[in-house]
C-alpha positions in Angstrom: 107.3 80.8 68.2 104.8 83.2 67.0 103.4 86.1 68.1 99.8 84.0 68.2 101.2 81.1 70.2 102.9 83.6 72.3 100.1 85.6 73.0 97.5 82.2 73.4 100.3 81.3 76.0 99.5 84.0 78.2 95.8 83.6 77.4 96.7 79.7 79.1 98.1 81.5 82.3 95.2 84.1 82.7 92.7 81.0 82.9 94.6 78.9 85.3 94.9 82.1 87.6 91.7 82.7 87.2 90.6 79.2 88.4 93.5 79.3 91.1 92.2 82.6 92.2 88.8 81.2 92.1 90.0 78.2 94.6 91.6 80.7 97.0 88.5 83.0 97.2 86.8 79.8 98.8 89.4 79.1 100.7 89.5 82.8 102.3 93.7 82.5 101.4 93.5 86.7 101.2 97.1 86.9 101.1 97.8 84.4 97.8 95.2 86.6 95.9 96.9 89.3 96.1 99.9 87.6 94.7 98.5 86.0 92.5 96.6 89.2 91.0 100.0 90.9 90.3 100.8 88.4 88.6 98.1 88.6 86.4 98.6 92.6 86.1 102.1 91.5 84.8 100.7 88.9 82.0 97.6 91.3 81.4 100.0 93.9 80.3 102.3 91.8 78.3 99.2 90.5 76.2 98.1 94.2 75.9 102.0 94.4 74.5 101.9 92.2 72.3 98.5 92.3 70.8 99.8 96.6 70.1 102.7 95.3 68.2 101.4 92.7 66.1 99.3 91.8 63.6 96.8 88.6 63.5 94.9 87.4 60.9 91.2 87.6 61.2 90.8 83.8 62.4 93.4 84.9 65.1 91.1 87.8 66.1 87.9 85.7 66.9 90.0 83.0 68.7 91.6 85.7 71.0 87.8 87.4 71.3 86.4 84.5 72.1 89.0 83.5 74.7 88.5 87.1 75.8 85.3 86.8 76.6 85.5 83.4 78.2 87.9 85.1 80.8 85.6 87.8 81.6 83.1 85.1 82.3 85.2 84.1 84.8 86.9 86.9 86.2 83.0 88.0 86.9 82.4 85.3 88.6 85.8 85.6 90.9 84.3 89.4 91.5 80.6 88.1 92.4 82.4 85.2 95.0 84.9 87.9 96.7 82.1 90.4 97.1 79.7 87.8 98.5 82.2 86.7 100.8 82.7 90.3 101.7 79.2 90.6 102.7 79.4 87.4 104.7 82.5 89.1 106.7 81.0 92.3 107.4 78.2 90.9 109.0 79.9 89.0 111.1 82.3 91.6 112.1 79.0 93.8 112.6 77.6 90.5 114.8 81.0 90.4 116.8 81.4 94.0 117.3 77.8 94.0 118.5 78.9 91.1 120.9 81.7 93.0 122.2 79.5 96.3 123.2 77.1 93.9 124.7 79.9 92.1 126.9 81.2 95.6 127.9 78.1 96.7 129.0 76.7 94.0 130.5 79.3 91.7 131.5 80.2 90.5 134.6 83.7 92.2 135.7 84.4 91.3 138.9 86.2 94.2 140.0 83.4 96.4 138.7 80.7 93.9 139.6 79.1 95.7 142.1 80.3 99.6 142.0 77.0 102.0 141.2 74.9 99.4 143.1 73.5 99.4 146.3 75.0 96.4 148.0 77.9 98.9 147.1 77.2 100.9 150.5 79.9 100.5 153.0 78.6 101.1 156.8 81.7 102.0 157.9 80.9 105.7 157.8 78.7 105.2 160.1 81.0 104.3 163.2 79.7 100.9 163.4 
């Protein structure tokens, strides 16, 4: 096998992560991206390898540019999706956190219910 078929190889498995990855960001499967992103960091840095220790041809340069470029494309687009996503999750943590100072201030708790009122007043102390 040569070094260009090698190296297209891993070029193969950086786009079908990329569209994996892509499919798990809408799914909000967190965990998988992770995995699946060290993955990539291992065939990124085998193509880096490779592309150090050999020589292509000038046909071979555009191909892997072009291919290049057609991943950034869509390793943009994974970026954009994640950090849209992101923005939808922090406003609704923001909403619920919001919720939850609402409920604690203003919630009914019966054991607290009535204590700083006046229907707290106990007439007790009064001999009665």
């Amino acid at each position: 096998m040569s070094q260009f078929t090698q190296i297209m190889l891993f070029y193969d498995q950086l786009n079908n992560m990329a569209d994996e990855i892509h499919e798990l960001i809408n799914r909000e499967m967190f965990d998988e991206i992770l995995s699946k992103l060290a993955l990539h960091d291992k065939v990124v840095l085998q193509i880096k390898l490779t592309k150090k220790c050999t020589q292509f041809t000038e046909e071979e340069l555009q191909e892997i540019n072009k291919i290049e470029d057609q991943l950034r494309i869509k390793e943009k687009d994974n970026i954009e999706l994640l950090q849209a996503n992101m923005t939808i999750v922090k406003k609704e943590l923001n909403s619920l956190k919001l919720k939850s100072k609402l409920n604690k201030a203003y919630g009914q708790i019966p054991e607290n219910q009535h204590q700083g009122s006046i229907i707290d007043i106990d007439d007790t102390y009064r001999g009665k």
